[in-house]
BATI-701109 format. One record per residue (C-alpha): x, y, z. Coordinates in steps of 0.25 Angstrom, whole numbers, always signed. Example, Ala and Ser with C-alpha at 12.3 -4.5 7.8 and 13.67 -1.06 7.14 Angstrom:
% residues 2
node px->+49&py->-18&pz->+31;
node px->+55&py->-4&pz->+29;
% end
This chain:
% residues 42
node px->-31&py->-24&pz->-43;
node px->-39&py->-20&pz->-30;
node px->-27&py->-16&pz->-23;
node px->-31&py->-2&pz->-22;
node px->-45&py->+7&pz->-27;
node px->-43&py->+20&pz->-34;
node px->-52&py->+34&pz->-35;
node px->-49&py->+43&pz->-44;
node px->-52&py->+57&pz->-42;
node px->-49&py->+67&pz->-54;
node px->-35&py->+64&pz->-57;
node px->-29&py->+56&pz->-43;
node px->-32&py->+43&pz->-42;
node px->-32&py->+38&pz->-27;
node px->-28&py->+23&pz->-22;
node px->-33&py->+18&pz->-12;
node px->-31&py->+2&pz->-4;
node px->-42&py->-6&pz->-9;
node px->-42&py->-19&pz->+0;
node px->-34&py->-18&pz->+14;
node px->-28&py->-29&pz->+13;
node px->-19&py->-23&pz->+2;
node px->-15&py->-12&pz->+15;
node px->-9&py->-28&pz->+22;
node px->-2&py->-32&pz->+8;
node px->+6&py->-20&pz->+10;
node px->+8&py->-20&pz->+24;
node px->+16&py->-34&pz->+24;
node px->+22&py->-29&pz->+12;
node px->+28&py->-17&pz->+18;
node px->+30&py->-25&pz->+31;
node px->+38&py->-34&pz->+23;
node px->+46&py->-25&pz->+13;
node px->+48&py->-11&pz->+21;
node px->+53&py->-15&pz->+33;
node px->+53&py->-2&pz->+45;
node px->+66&py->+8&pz->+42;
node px->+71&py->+3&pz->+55;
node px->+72&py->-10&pz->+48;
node px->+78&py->-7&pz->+36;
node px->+92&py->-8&pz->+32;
node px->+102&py->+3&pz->+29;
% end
């Protein structure tokens, strides 16, 4: 809970980050587990 906020408007629901330090939890995640394409390996 409190990872992200909705809104609902009709029928769509929209998402949205609801403390910024979540945005850093996902950066070192994707810094740690997708590495650049030029890194990768065939």
């Amino acid at each position: 809970e409190g990872l992200v906020d909705t809104r609902r408007d009709g029928t769509t629901i929209f998402y949205r980050i609801a403390d910024p330090s979540v945005l850093k939890v996902i950066a070192v995640l994707a810094e740690i587990f997708c590495p650049p394409l030029s890194l990768q390996k065939d």
